[in-house]
N, C-alpha and C positions, 0 to 999 in steps of 0.2 A: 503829500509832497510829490510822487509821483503823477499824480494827477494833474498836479498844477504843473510840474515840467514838460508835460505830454501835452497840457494845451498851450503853453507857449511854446513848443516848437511848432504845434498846427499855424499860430499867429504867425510867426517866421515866415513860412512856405505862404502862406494866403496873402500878407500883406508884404513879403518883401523888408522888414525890418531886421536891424541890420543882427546879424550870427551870431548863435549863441554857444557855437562854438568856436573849441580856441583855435589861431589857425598862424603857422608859422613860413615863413620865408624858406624857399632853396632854388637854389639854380643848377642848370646845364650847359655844356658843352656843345652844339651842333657840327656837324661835319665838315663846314663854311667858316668856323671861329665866332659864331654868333650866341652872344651870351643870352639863357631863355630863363624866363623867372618863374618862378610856382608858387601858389600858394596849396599849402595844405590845411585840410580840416581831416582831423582824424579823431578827434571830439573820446581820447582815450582808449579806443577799442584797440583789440588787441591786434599784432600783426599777421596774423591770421588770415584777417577778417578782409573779404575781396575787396580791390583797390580800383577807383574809375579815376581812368585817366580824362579829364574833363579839356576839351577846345573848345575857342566862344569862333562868333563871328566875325563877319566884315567889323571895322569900327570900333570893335569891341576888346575887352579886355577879361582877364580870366576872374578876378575876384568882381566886377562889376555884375558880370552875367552871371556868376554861380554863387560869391559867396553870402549871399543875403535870402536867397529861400531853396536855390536846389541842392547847394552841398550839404545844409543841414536836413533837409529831409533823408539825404541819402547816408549822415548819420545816425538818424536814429533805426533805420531800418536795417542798421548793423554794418555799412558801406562805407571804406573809406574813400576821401578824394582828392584829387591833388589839381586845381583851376588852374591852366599855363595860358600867361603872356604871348602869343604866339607874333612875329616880325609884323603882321599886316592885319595893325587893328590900332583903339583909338581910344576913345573915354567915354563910349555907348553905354547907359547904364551905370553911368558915376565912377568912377576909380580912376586909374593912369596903368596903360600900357606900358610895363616898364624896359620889355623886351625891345618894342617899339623908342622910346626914349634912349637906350641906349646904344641905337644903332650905327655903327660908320657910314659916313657918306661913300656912297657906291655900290652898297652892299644889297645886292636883288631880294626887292621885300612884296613880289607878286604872291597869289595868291599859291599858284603852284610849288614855288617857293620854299612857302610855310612846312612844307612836308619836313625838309630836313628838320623843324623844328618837332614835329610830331616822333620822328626817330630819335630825337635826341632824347626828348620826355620817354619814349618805352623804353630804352638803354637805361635811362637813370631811375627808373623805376625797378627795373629789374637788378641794377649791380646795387641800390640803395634800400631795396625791402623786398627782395627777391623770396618767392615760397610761395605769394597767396595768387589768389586768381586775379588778372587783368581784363578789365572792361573799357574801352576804347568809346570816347564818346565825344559825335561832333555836333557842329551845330552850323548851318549854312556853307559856307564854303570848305569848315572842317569838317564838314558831314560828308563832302565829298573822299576828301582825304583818310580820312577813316578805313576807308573799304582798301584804299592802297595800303594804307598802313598794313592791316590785318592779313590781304592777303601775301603781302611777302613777309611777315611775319608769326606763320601760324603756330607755330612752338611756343611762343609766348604769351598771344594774349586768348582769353577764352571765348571772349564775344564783343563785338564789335554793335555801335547804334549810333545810328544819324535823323538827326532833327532836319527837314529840307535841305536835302543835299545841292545843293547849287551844282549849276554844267555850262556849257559853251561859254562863251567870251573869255574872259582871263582865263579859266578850267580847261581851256578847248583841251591843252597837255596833259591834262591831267584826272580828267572825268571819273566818276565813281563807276560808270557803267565798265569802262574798259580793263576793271579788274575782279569783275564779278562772277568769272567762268572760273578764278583762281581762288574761291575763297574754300575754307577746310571746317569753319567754325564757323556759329551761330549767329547769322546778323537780324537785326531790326532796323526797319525807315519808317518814319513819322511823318506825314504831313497833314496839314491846317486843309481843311476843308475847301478855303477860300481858295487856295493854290491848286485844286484840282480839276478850275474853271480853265483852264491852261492846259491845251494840247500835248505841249513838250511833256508838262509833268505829268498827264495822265499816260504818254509814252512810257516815260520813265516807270512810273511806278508799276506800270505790268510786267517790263521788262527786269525788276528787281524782285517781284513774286514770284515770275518763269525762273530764274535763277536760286528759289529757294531762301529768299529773302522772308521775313516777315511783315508785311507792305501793313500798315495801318492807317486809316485818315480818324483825324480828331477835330471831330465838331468845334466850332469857335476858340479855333486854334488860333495862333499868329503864327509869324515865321519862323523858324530856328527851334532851342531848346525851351524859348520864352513863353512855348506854347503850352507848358507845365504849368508856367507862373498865376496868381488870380489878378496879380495886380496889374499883369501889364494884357491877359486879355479881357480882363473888367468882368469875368465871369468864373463861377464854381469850377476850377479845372478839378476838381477828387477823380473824376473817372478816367483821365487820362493817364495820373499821377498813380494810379492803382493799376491801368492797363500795364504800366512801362515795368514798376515795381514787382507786378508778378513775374512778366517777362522774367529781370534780373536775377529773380530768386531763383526761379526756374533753371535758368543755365549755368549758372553759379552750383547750384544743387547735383549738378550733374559730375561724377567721377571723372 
């Protein structure tokens, strides 16, 4: 029986079908009065057990992008996760952005934005399962945010990782680079091989290693955190999904 639960959660993660864990509703507060939705997968482990706070991308939405093959891998490898709705995103990936859904007219949904939503998720993480380790994980333009996050909050969370952190245009305000001389904890950046064809990001990515980052590129990646998934870059991701999982055991393991 274990055996057979151990290969249908690999089926999950390869093919994107939909979670085999259970996964329940909660919301937050942001600083702005903007109501942010989560979903969790905590697939019973105890609370303990370190919690990743998961952001999708552009377009996208939190259970669309995570909850059908990433948050269940990162339950069986003992992780809890909580996928957030974040104001500026969409139905990329199936679901409904319900942060985005319910937003008032007027209410600034750029992508810089979004941060206040990224604080409100580590606040409510912290007053609602406060104790275990926090892992910060973004993905495109939350990938940029991440590094803000973590560096004005280094008491809280333990390590911070970004899948293509997006810059200039909407981000000009708010770049991952311009918080990077401030960070106190253990960061990782991921990018897709194809993205390294690009000036800017091979800027970037040196200037996040000099910084003590840990800079990785992933052979037949795609953009974002999608670059884990099999189904959406049509090939074996295992060695990426092993690189990032030792990573997290790694810093988690640390006192």
């Amino acid at each position: 029986m274990a055996l057979l639960r151990m290969g249908l959660l690999w089926l999950v993660v390869g093919l994107g079908l939909p979670a085999l864990a259970g996964a329940a509703t909660v919301t937050a507060e942001t600083a702005d009065g903007v109501t942010i939705y989560g979903e969790t997968y905590f697939a019973g482990l105890p609370q303990s057990a370190p919690l990743v706070l998961l952001f999708h991308q552009a377009g996208s939405n939190g259970r669309g992008e995570y909850g059908t093959a990433i948050a269940p891998w990162l339950n069986r490898h003992g992780f809890r996760a909580i996928a957030w709705d974040q104001r500026s995103g969409g139905k990329r990936y199936g679901g409904t952005n319900r942060t985005v859904a319910g937003l008032k007219a007027g209410v600034p949904d750029g992508f810089c934005d979004a941060y206040a939503d990224l604080s409100a998720a580590l606040s409510f993480a912290r007053a609602t399962y406060g104790g275990q380790k926090i892992i910060v994980w973004g993905s495109s333009y939350s990938a940029a945010l991440v590094f803000q996050l973590v560096a004005k909050n280094p008491e809280a969370i333990t390590a911070a990782i970004g899948f293509s952190p997006a810059s200039g245009g909407a981000l000009a305000l708010c770049q991952a680079r311009d918080y990077l001389k401030d960070l106190k904890v253990r960061a990782m950046m991921l990018r897709p091989g194809s993205e390294m064809k690009r000036r800017t990001t091979r800027r970037q990515f040196s200037l996040f290693s000099k910084q003590g980052v840990t800079a990785k590129v992933i052979d037949m990646g795609v953009h974002g955190a999608s670059m884990l998934v099999d189904a959406r870059t049509g090939h074996n991701m295992w060695a990426a999904r092993d690189l990032v999982m030792t990573w997290l055991k790694d810093v988690t393991a640390e006192k």
